[in-house]
C-alpha positions as CSV (number, residue, x, y, z in Angstrom):
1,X,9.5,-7.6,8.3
2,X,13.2,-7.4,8.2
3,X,15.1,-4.2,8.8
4,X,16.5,-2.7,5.4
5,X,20.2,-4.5,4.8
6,X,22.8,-1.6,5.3
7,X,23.9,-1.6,1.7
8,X,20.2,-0.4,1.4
9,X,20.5,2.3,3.5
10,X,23.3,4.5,2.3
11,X,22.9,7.6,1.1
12,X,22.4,7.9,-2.9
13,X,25.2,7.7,-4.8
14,X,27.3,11.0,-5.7
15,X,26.1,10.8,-9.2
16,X,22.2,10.9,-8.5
17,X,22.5,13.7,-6.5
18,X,24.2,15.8,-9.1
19,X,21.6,14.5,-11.2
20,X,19.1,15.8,-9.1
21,X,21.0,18.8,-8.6
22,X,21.6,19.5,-12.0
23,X,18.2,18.7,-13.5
24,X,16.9,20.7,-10.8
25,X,18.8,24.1,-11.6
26,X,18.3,24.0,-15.4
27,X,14.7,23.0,-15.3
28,X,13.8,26.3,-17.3
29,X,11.4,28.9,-16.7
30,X,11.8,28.9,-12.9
31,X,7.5,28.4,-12.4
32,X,6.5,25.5,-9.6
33,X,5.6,23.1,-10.8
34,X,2.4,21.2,-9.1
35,X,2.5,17.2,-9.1
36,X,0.0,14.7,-7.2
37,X,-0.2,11.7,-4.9
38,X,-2.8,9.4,-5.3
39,X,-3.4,7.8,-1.6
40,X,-6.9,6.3,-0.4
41,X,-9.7,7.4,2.1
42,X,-8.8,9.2,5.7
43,X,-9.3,5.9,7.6
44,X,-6.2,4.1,6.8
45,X,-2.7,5.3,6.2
46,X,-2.1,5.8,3.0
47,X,-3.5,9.2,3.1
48,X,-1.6,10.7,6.3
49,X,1.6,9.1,5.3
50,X,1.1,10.4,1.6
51,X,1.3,13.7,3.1
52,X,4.6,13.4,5.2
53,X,5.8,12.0,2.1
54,X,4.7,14.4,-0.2
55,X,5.8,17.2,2.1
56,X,8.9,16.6,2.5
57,X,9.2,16.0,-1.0
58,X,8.2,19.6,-1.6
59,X,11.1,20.9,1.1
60,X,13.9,18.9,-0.9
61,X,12.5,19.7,-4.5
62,X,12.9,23.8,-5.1
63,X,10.9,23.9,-8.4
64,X,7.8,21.3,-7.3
65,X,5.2,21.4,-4.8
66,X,3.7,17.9,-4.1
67,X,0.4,17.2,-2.9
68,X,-1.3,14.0,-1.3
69,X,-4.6,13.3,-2.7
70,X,-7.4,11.2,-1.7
71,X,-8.8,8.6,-4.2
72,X,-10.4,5.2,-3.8
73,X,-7.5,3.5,-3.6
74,X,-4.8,1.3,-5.2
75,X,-7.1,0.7,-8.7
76,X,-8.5,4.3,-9.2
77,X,-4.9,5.5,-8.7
78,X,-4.1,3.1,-11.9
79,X,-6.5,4.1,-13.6
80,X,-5.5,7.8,-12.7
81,X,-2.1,7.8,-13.2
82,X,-2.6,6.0,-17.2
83,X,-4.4,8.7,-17.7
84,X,-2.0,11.4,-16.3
85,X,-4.2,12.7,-14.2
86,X,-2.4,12.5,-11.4
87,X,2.1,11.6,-11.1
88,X,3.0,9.3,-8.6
89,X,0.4,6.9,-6.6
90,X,0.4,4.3,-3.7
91,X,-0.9,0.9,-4.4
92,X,-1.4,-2.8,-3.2
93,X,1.2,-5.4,-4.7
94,X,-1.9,-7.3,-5.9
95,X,-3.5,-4.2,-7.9
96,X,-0.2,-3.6,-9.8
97,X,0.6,-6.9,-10.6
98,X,-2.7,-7.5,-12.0
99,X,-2.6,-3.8,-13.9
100,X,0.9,-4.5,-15.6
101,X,-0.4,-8.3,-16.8
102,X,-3.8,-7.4,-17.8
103,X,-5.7,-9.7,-15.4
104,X,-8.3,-8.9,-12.8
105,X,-10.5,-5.5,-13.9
106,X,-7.2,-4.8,-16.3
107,X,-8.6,-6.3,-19.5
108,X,-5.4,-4.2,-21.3
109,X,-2.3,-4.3,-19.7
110,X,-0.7,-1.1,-18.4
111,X,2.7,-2.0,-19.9
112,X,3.9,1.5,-18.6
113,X,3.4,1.0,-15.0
114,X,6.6,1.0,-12.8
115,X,7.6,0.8,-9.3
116,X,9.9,3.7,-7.8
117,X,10.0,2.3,-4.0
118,X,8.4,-0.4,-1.2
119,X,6.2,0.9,1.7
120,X,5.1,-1.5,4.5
121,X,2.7,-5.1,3.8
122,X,-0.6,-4.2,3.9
123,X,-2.7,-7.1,6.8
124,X,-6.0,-8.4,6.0
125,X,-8.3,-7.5,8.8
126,X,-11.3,-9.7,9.1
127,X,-13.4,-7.5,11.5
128,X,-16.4,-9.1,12.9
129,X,-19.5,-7.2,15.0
130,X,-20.3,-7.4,18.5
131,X,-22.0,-10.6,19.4
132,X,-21.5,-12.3,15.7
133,X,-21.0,-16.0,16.4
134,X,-18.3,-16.5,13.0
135,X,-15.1,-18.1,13.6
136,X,-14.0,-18.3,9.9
137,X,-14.2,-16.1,7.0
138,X,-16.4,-19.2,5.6
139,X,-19.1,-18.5,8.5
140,X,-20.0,-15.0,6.8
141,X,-22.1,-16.6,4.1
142,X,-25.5,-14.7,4.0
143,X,-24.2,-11.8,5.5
144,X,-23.6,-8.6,5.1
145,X,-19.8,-7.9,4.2
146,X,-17.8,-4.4,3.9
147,X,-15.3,-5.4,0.8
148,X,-13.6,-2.1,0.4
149,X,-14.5,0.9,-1.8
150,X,-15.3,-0.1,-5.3
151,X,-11.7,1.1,-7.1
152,X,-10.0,-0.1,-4.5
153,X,-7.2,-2.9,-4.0
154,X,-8.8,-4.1,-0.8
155,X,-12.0,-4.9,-2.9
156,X,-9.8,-6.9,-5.5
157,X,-8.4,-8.6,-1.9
158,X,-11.9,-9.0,-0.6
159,X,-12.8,-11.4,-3.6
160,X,-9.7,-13.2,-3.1
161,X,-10.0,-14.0,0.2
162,X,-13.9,-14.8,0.2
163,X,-12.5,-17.2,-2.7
164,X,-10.0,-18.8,-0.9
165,X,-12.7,-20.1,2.2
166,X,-14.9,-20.8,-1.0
167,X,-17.3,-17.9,-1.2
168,X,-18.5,-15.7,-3.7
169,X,-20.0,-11.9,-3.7
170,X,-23.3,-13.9,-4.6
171,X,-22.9,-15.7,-1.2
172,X,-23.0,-12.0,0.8
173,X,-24.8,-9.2,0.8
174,X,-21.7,-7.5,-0.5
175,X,-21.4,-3.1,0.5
176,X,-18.6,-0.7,-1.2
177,X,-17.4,1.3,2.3
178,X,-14.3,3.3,3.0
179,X,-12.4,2.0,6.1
180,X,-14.2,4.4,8.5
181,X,-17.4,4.1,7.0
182,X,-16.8,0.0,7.9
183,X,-16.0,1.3,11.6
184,X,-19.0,3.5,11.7
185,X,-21.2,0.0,9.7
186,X,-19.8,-2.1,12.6
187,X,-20.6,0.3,15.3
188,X,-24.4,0.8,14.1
189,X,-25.0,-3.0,13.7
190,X,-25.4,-2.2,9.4
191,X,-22.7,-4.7,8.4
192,X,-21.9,-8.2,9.8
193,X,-18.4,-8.0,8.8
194,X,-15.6,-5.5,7.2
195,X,-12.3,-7.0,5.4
196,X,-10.3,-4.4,6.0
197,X,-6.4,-4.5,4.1
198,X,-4.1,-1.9,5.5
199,X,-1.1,-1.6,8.2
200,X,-1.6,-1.9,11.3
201,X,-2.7,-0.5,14.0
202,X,-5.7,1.1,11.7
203,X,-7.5,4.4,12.8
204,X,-10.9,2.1,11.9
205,X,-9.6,-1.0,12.9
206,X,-8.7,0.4,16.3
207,X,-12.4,2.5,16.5
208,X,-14.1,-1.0,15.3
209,X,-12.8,-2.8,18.2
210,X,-12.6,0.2,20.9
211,X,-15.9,1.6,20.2
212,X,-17.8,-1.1,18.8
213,X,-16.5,-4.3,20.4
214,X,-15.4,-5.8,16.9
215,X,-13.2,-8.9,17.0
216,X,-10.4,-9.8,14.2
217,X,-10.7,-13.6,13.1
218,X,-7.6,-15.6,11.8
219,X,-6.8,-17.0,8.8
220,X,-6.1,-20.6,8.6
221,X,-3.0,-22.1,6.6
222,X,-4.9,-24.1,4.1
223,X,-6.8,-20.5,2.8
224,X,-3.2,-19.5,2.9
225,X,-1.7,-21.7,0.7
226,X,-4.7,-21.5,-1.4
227,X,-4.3,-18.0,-2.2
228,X,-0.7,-18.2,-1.9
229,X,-0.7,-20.8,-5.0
230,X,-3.0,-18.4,-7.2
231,X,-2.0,-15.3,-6.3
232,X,2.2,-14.9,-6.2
233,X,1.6,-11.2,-4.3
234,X,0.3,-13.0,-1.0
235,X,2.5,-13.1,2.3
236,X,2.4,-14.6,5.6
237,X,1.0,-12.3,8.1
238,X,1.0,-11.2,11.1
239,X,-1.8,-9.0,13.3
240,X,0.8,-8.8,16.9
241,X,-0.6,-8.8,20.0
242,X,-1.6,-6.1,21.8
243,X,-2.5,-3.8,18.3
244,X,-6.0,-3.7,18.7
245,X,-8.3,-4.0,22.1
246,X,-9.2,-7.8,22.6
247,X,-6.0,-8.9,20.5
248,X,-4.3,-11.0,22.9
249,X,-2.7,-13.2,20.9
250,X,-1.0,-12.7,17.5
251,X,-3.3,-13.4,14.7
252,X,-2.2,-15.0,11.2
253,X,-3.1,-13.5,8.4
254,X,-2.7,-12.8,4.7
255,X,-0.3,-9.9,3.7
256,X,0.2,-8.0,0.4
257,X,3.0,-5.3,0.1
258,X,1.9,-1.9,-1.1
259,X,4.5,0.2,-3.5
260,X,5.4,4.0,-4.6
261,X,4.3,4.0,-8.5
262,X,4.0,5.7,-11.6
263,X,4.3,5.2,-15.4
264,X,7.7,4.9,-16.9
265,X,7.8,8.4,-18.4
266,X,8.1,10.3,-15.0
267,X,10.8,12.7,-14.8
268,X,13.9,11.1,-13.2
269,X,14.8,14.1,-11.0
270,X,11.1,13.5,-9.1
271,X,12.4,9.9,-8.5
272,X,15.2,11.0,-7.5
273,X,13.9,13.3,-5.0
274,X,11.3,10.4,-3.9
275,X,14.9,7.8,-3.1
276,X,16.2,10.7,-1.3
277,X,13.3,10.9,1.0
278,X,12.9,7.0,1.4
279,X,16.5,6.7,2.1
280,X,18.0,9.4,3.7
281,X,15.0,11.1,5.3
282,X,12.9,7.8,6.3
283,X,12.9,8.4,10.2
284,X,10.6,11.7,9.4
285,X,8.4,9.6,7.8
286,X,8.2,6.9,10.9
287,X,7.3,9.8,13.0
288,X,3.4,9.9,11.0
289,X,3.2,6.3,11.6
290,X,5.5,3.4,12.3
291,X,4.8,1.4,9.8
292,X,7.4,3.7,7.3
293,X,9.8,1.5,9.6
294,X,9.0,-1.3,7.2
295,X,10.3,0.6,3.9
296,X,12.8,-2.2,3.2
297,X,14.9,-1.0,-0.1
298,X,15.9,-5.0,-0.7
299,X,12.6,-5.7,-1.5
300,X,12.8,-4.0,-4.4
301,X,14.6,-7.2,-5.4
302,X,11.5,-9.1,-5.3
303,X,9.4,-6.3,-6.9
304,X,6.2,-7.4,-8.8
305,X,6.8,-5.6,-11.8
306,X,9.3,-3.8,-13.4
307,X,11.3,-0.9,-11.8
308,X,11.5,2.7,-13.1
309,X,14.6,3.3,-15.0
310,X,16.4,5.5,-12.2
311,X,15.3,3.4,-9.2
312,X,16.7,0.5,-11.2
313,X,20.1,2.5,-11.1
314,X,20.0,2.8,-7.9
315,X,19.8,-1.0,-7.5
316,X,22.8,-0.8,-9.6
317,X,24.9,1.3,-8.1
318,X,23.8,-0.7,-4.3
319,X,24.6,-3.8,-6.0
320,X,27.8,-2.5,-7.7
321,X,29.4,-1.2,-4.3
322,X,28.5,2.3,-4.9
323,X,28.4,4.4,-2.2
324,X,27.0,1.9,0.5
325,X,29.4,-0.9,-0.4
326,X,28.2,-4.0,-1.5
């Protein structure tokens, strides 16, 4: 994944942060205000890098407090956020491209959803126990599979990929784990296999493989282009050498990008203060985990739904010359 293009970089425009400034200071009574993050389980990194973002949030935004929250994942936090129970979520490309067209689990769209900023591609991790014999995701049929937590966009990504190697859930014996209850599965000889979809290196991934002697199986190009023709959200990817014990060679694989959302009616000056952290204050987010490296603003350009109204000004102003030229 490409560095951000400079234009990308600069800091916001003079305008949004008077915006920010002025909504900020006339916000009323003076009482905090408490707002949530919906992330995922401990085992990947959504949750830890939820926190650093919802921290430094907190120091930049005088009348808010922001908290990280876990949740099952990308389609709980959906769910959460139509029904205001939580602000601002993290989620898998896959889960919100589904939610805002109605397919999938979304029998009604969820015309509201919007994006506010990119995060870093999720990698499918096809974990394997000791001593299996599978090559292929195709060779797990009459298993026992790890597909994600239910609610979760990994599980949505599980289906899709048993699909693409032309497998079912009635061709596994299929089991709803967090990441690190996968790890834990792997280690105790419970579960055949885990598809885990997160960054990489993964605190499971990396105790699957140190502790338990897991392996990580490819992806072939024709499952590829297979999911790649039904499913827009897909990406090539890649598992580099040297990220996990016994990875010696890098390993193709599917990729989906995961996304900062929310619904369309959250307040502007929170946006704002989200675009100042992405932008200005990203290297304290790389310093929880270097895949905040890959927060690539031009992607935005290629989100899969639509964009909040102020990070669509943003785009603007980028586009437009504003304070980072054009």
């Amino acid at each position: 994944m490409t560095e951000p293009r400079p234009n990308r970089k600069a800091p916001l425009v003079a305008g949004a942060v008077f915006l920010t400034a002025l909504t900020l200071s006339c916000s009323g009574s003076g009482q905090t205000r408490f707002l949530s993050l919906g992330t995922a389980g401990t085992g990947g990194i959504y949750y830890p890098l939820g926190g650093a973002l919802a921290s430094q949030m907190s120091l930049l935004d005088s009348t808010r407090q922001y908290t990280a929250e876990v949740s099952g994942g990308s389609v709980e936090n959906v769910s959460r956020l139509q029904s205001g129970q939580i602000d601002l979520a993290f989620a898998l490309g896959n889960t919100v491209f589904e939610a805002y067209n109605g397919g999938q689990d979304y029998e009604t769209p969820v015309s509201g959803l919007r994006i506010l900023a990119p995060l870093y591609p999720n990698v499918t991790h096809i974990v394997v126990a000791q001593g299996s014999s599978a090559q292929t995701v195709a060779d797990l049929a009459g298993g026992t599979v790890s597909v994600g937590p239910a609610g979760s966009g990994t599980e949505q990504m599980s289906r899709q990929i048993l699909e693409a190697y032309g497998l079912t859930y009635d061709d596994v014996e299929a089991r709803y784990l967090s990441f690190s209850e996968s790890a834990t599965a792997l280690k105790d000889g419970a579960i055949d296999a885990a598809l885990i979809s997160v960054g990489y290196p993964a605190a499971a991934v990396l105790e699957a493989t140190t502790t338990a002697g897991a392996r990580i199986l490819p992806m072939d190009a024709q499952a590829m282009d297979f999911l790649r023709e039904r499913y827009p959200y897909y990406l090539a990817g890649t598992i580099p050498a040297g990220s996990y014990p016994g990875v010696e060679t890098d390993i193709p694989t599917a990729a989906i990008f995961n996304w900062v959302i929310a619904m369309d009616s959250l307040d502007p000056a929170v946006v704002d203060v989200l675009l100042q952290v992405v932008v200005d204050g990203r290297d304290r987010l790389e310093r929880v985990h270097d895949m905040a490296r890959q927060m690539d603003m031009s992607l935005l350009d290629d989100a899969p739904i639509p964009l909040h109204a102020t990070t669509a000004a943003w785009v603007s102003s980028q586009a437009g010359g504003g304070s980072g030229g054009g």
